[in-house]
VMD Tcl script that builds the backbone (N, CA, C; Angstrom):
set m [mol new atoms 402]
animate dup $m
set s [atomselect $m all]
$s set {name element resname resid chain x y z} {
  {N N UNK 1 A -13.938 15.453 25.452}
  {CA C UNK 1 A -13.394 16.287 24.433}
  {C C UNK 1 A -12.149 15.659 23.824}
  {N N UNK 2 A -11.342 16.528 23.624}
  {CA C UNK 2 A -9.953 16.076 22.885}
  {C C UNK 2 A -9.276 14.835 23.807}
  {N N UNK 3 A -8.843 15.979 24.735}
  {CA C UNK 3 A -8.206 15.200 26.232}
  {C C UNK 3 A -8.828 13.609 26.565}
  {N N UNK 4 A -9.872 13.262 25.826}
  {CA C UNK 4 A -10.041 12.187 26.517}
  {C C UNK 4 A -10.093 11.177 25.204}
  {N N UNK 5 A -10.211 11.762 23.788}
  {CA C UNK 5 A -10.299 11.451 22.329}
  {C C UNK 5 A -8.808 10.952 22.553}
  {N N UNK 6 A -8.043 11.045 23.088}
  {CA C UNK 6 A -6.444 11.293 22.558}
  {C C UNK 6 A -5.992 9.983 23.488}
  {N N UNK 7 A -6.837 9.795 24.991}
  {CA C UNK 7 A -6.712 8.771 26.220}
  {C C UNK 7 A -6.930 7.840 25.495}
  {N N UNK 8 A -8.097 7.600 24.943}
  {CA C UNK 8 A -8.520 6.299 24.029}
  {C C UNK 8 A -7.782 5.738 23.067}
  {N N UNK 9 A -7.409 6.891 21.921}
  {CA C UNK 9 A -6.465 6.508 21.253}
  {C C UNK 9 A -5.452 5.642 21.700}
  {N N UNK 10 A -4.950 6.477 23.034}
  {CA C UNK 10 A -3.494 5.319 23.336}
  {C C UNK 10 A -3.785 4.345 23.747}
  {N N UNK 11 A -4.470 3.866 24.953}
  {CA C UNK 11 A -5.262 2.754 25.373}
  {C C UNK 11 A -5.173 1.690 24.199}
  {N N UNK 12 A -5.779 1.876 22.917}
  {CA C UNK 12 A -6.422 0.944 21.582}
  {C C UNK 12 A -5.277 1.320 20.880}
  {N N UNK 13 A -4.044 2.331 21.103}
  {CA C UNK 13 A -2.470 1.830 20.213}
  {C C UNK 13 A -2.249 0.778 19.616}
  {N N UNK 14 A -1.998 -0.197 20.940}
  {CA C UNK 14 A -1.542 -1.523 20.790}
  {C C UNK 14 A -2.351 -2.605 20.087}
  {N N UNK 15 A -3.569 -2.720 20.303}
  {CA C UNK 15 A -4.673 -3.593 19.311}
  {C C UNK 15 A -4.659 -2.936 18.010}
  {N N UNK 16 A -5.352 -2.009 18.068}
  {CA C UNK 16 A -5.013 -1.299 16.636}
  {C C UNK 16 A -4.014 -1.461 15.341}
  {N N UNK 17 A -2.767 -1.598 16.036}
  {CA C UNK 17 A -1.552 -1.340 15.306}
  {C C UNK 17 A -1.442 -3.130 14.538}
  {N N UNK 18 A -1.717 -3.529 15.799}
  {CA C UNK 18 A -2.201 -5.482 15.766}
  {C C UNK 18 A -2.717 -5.728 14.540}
  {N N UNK 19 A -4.208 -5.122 14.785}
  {CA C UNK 19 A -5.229 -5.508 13.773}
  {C C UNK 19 A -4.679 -4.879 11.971}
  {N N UNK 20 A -4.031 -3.719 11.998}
  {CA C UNK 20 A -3.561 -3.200 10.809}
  {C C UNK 20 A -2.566 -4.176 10.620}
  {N N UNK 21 A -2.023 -4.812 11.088}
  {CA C UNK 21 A -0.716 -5.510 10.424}
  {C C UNK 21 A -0.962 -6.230 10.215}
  {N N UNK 22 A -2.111 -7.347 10.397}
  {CA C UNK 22 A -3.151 -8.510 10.129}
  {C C UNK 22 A -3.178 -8.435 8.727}
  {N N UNK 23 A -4.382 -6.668 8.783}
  {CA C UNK 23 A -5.058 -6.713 7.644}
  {C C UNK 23 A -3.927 -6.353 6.613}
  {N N UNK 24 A -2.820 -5.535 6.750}
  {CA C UNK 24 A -1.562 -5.114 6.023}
  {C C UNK 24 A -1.345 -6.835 5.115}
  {N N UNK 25 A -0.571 -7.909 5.615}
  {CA C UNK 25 A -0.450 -8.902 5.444}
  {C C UNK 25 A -1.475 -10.023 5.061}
  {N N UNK 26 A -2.625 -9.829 5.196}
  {CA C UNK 26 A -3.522 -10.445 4.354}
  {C C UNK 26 A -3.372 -9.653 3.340}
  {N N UNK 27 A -3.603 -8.345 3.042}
  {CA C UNK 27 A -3.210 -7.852 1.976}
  {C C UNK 27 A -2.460 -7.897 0.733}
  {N N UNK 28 A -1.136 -8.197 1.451}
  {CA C UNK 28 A -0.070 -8.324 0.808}
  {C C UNK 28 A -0.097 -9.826 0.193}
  {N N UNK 29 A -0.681 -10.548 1.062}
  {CA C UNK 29 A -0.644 -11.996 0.570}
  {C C UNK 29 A -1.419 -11.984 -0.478}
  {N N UNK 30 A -2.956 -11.101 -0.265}
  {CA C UNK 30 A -3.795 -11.494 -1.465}
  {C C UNK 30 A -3.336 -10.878 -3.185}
  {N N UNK 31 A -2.651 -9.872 -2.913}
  {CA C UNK 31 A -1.894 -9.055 -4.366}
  {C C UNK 31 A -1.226 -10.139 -4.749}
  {N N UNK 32 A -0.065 -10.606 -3.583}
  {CA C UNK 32 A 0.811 -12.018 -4.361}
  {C C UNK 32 A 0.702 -13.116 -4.987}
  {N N UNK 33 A -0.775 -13.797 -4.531}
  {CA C UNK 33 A -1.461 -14.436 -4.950}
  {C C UNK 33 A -2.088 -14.150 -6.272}
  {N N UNK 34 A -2.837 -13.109 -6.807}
  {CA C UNK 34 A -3.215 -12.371 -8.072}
  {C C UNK 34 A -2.005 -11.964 -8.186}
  {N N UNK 35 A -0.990 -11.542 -8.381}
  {CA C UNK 35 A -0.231 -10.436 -9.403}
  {C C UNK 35 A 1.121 -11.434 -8.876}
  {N N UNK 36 A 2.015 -12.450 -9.996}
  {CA C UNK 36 A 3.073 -12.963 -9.705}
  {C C UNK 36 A 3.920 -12.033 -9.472}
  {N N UNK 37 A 5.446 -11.709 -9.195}
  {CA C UNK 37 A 6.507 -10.797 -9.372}
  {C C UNK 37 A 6.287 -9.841 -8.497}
  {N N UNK 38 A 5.199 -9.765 -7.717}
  {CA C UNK 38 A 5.117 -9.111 -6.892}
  {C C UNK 38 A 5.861 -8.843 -5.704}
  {N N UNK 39 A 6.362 -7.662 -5.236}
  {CA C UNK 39 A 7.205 -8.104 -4.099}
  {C C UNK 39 A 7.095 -7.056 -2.768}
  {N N UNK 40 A 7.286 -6.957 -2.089}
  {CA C UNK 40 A 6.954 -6.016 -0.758}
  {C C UNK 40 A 8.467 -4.394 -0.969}
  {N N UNK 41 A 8.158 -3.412 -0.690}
  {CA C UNK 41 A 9.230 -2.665 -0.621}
  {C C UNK 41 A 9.421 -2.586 0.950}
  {N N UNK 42 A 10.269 -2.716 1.434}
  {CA C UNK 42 A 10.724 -2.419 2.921}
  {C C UNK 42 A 9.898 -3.804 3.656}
  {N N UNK 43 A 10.446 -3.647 5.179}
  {CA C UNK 43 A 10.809 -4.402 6.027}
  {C C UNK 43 A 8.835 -4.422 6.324}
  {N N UNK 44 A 8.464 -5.747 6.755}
  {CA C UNK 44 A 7.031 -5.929 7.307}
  {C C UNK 44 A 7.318 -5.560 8.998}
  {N N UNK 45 A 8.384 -6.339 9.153}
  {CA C UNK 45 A 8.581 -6.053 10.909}
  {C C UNK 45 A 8.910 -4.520 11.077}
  {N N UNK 46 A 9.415 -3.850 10.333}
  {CA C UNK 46 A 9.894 -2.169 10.932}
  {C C UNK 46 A 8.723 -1.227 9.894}
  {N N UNK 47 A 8.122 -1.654 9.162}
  {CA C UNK 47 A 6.841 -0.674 8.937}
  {C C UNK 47 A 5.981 -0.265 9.486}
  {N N UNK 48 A 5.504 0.668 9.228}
  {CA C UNK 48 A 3.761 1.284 9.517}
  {C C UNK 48 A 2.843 0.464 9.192}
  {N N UNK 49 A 2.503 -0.198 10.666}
  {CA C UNK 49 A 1.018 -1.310 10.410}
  {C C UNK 49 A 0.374 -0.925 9.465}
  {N N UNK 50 A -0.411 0.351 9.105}
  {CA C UNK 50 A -1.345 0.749 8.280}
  {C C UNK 50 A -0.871 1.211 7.010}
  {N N UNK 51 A 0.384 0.736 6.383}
  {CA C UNK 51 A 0.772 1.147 4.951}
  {C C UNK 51 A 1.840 -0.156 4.479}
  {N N UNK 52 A 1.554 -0.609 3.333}
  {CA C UNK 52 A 1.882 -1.348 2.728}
  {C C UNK 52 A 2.691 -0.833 1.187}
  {N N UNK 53 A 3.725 -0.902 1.002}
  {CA C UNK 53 A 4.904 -0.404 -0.401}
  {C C UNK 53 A 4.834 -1.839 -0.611}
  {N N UNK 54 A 4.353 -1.665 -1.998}
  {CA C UNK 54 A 4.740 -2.794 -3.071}
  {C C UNK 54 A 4.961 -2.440 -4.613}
  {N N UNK 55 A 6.089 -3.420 -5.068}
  {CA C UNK 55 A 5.738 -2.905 -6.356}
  {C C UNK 55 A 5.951 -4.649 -7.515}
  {N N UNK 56 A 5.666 -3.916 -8.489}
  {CA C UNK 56 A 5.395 -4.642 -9.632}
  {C C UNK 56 A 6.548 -4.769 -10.951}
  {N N UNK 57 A 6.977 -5.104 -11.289}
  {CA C UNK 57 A 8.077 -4.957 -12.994}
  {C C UNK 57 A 6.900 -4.603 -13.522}
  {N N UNK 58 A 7.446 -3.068 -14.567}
  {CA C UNK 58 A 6.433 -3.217 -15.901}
  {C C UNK 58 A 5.233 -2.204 -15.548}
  {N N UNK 59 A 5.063 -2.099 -13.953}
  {CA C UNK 59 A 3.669 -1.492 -13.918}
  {C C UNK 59 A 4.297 0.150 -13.806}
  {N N UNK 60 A 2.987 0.745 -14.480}
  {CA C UNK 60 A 2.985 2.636 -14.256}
  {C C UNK 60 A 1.887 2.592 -12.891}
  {N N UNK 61 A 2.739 2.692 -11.764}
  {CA C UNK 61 A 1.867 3.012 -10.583}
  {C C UNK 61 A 0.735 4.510 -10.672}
  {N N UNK 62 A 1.712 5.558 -11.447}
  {CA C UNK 62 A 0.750 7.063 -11.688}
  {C C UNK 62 A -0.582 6.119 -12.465}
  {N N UNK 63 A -0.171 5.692 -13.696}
  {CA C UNK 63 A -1.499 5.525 -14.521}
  {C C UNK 63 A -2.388 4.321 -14.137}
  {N N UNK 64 A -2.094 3.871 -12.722}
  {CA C UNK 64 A -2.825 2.565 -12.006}
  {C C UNK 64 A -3.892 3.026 -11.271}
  {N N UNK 65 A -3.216 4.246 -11.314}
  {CA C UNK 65 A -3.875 5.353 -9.919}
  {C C UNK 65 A -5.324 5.746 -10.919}
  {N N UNK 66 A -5.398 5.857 -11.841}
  {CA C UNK 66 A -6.407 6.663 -12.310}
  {C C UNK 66 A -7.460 5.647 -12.333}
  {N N UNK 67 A -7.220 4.338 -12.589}
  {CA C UNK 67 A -8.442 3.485 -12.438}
  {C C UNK 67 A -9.137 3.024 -11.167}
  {N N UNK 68 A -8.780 3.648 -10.335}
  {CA C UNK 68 A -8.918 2.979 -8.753}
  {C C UNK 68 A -8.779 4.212 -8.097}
  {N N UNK 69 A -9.405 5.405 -8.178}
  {CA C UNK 69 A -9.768 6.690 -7.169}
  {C C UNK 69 A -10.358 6.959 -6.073}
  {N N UNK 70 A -10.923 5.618 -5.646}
  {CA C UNK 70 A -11.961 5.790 -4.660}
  {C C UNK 70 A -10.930 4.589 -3.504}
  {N N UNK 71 A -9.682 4.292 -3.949}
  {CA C UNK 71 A -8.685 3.518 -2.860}
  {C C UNK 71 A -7.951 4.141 -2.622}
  {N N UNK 72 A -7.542 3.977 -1.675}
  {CA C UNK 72 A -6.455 4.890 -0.707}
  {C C UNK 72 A -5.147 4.216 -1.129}
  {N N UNK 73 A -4.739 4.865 -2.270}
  {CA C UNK 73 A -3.569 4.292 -3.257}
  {C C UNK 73 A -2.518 5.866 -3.341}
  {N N UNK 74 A -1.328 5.633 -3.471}
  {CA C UNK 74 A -0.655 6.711 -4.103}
  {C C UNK 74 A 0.706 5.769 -4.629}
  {N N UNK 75 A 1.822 6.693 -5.369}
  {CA C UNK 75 A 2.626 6.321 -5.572}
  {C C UNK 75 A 3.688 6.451 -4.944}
  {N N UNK 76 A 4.902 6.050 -5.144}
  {CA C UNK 76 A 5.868 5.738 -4.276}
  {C C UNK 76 A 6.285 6.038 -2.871}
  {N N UNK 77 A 6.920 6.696 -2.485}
  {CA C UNK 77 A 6.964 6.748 -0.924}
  {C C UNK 77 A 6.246 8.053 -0.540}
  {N N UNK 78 A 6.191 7.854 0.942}
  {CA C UNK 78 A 5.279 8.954 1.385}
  {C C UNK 78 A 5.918 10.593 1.813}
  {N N UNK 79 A 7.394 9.954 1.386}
  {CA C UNK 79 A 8.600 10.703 1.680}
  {C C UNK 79 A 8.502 11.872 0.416}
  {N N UNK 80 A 8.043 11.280 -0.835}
  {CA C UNK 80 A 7.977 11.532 -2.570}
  {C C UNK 80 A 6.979 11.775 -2.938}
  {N N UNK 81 A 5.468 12.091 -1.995}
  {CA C UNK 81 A 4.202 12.241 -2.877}
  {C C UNK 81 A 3.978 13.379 -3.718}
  {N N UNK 82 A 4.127 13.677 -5.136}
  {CA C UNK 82 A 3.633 14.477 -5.845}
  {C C UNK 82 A 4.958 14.745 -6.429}
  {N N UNK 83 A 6.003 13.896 -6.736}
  {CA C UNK 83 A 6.952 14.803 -7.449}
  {C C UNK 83 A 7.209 13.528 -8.427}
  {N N UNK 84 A 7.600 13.826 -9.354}
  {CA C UNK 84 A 7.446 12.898 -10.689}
  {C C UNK 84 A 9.008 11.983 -10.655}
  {N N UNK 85 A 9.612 12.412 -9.741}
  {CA C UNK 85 A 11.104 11.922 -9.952}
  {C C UNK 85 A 10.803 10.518 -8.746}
  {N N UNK 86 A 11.481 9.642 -9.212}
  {CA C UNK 86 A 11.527 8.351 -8.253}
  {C C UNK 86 A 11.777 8.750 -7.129}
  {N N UNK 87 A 11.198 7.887 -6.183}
  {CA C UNK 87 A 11.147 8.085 -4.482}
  {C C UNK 87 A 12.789 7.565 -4.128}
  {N N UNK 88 A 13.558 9.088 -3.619}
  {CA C UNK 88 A 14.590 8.636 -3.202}
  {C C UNK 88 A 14.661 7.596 -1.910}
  {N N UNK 89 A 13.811 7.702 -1.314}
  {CA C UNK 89 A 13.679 6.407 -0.054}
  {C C UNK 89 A 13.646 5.494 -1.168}
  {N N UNK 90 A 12.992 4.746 -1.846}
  {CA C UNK 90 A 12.817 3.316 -2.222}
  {C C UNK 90 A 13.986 3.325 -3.220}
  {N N UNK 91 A 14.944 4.175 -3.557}
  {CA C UNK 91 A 15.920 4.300 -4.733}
  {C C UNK 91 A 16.886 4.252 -3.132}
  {N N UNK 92 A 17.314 4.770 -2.098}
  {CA C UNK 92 A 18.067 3.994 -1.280}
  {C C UNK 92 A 17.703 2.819 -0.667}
  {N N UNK 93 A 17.047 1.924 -0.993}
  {CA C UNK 93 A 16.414 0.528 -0.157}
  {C C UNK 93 A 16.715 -0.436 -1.751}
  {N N UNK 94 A 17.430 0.076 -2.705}
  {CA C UNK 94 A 17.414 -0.767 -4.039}
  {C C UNK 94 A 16.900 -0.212 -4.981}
  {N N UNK 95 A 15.607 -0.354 -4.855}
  {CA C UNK 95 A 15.008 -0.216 -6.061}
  {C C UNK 95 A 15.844 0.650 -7.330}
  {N N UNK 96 A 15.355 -0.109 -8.094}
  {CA C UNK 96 A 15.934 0.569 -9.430}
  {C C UNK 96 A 14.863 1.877 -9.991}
  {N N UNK 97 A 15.042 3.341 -11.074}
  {CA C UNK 97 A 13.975 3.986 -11.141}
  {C C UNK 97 A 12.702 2.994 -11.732}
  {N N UNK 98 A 13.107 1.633 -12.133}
  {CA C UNK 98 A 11.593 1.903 -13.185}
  {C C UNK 98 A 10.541 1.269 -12.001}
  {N N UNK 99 A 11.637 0.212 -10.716}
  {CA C UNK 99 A 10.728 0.176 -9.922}
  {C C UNK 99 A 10.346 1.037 -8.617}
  {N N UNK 100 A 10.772 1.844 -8.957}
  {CA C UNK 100 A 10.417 3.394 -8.118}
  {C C UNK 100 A 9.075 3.090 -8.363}
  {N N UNK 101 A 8.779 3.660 -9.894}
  {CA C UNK 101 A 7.896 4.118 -10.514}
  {C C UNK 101 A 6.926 3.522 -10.799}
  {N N UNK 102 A 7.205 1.980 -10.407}
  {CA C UNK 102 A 5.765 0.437 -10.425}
  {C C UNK 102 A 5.607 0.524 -9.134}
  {N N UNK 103 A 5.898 1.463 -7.868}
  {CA C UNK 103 A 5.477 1.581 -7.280}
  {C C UNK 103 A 4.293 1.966 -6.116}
  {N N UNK 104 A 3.702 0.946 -5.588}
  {CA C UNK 104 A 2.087 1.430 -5.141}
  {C C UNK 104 A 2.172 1.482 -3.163}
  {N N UNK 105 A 2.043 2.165 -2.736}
  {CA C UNK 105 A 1.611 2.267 -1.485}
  {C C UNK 105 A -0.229 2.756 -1.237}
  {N N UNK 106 A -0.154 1.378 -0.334}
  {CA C UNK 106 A -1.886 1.562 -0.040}
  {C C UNK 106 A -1.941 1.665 1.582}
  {N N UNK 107 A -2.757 2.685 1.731}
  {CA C UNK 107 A -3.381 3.003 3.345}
  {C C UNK 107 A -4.373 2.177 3.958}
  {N N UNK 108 A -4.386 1.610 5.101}
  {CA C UNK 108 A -5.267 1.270 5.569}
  {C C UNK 108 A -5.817 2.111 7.169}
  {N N UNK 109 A -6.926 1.900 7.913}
  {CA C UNK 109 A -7.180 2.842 8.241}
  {C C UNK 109 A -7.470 2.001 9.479}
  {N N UNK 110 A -8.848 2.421 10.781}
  {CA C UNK 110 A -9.038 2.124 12.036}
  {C C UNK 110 A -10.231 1.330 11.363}
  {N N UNK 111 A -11.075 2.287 10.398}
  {CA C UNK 111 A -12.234 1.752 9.562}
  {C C UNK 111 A -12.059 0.615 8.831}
  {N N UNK 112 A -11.014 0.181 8.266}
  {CA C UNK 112 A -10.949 -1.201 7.169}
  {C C UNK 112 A -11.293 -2.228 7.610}
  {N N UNK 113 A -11.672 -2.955 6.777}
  {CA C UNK 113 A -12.436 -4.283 7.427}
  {C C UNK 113 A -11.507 -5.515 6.300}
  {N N UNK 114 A -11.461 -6.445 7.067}
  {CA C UNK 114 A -11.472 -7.750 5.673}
  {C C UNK 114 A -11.782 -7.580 4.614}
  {N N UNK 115 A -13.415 -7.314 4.964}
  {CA C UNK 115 A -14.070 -7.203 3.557}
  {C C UNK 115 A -13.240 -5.839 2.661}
  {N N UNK 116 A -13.169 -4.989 3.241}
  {CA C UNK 116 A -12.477 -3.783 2.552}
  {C C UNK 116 A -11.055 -4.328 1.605}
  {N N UNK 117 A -10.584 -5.172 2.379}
  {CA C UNK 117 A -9.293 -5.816 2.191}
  {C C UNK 117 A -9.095 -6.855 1.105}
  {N N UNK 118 A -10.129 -7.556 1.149}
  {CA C UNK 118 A -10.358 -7.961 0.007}
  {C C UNK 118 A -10.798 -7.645 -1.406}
  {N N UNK 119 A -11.743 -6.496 -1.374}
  {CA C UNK 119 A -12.246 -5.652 -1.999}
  {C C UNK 119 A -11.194 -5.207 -2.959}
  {N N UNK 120 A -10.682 -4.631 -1.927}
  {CA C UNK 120 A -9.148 -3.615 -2.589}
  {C C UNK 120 A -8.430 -4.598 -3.659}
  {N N UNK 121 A -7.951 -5.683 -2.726}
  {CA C UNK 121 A -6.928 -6.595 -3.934}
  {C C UNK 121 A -7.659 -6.958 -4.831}
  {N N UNK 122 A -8.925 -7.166 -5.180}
  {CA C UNK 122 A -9.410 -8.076 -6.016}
  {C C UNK 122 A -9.630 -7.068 -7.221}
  {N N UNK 123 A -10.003 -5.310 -6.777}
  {CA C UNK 123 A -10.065 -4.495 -7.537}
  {C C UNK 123 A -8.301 -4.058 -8.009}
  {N N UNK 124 A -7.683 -4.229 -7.547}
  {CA C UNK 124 A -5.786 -3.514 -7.512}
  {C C UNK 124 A -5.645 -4.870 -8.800}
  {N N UNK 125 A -5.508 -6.004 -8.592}
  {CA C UNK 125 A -5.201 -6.729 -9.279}
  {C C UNK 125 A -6.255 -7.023 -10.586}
  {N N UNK 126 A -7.185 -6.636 -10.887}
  {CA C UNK 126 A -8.101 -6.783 -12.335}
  {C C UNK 126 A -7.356 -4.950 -12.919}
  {N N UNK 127 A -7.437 -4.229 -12.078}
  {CA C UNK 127 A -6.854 -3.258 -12.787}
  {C C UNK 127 A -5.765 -3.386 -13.340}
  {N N UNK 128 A -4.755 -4.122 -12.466}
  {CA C UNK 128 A -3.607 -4.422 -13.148}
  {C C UNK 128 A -3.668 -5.259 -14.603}
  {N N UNK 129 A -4.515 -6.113 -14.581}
  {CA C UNK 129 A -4.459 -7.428 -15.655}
  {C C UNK 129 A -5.200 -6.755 -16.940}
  {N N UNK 130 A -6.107 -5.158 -16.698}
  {CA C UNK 130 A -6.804 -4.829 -17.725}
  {C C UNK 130 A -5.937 -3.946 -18.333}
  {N N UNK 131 A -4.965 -3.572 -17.604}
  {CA C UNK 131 A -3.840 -2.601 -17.965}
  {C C UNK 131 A -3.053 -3.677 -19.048}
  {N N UNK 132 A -2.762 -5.023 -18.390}
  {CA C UNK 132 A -1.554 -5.649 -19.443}
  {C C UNK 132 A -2.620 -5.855 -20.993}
  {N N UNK 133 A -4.086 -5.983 -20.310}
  {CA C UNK 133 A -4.327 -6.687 -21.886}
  {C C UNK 133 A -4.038 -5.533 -23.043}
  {N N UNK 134 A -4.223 -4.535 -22.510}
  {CA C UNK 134 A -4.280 -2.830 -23.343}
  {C C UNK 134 A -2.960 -3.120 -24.494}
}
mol reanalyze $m
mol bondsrecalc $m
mol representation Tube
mol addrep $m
């Protein structure tokens, strides 16, 4: 039942958390690679294996969101979801509002794979580039 759903969990903590920070950082590498100016928000060593803050100059993270619904995308911090005013977490870590607001945080999960991982950037970054040609 639960009690033993919950044993496992901790047991696979430590790999788990492993494997997300893998795929976190391939991640991050593959956006940097497609999208120059790109830059990480917050610390890789003191984050959440399974969430990645990045942002962009120039980009509308809300209107990035609408082309890519089926990725586990939101905007700015997780501290700020749903309020239109810049994420006071990433507005105390620097950021300025407009890069509040080019701000993208993506989830990854127990389920993600490479392939998922790749998937994602290759779709995050053509969205981005169809946005500049507009």
């Amino acid at each position: 039942g639960l009690g033993a759903a919950c044993r496992i969990a901790r047991q696979r903590r430590s790999d788990d958390a492993k494997r997300l920070a893998a795929l976190r950082e391939r991640l991050f590498w593959a956006l940097q690679q497609a999208l120059p100016g790109l830059r990480r928000n917050g610390s890789a060593d003191h984050g959440l294996p399974g969430c990645l803050n990045v942002s962009l100059a120039g980009l509308d993270a809300a209107d990035l969101l609408l082309d890519l619904p089926d990725l586990a995308l939101s905007t700015g911090s997780a501290c700020s979801t749903g309020s239109p005013e810049p994420s006071h977490v990433l507005r105390a870590i620097g950021l300025s509002p407009e890069q509040a607001h080019g701000s993208l945080r993506l989830g990854l999960g127990r389920g993600t794979t490479e392939a998922d991982i790749d998937r994602a950037a290759a779709r995050i970054a053509e969205a981005v580039r169809a946005r500049d040609r507009r």
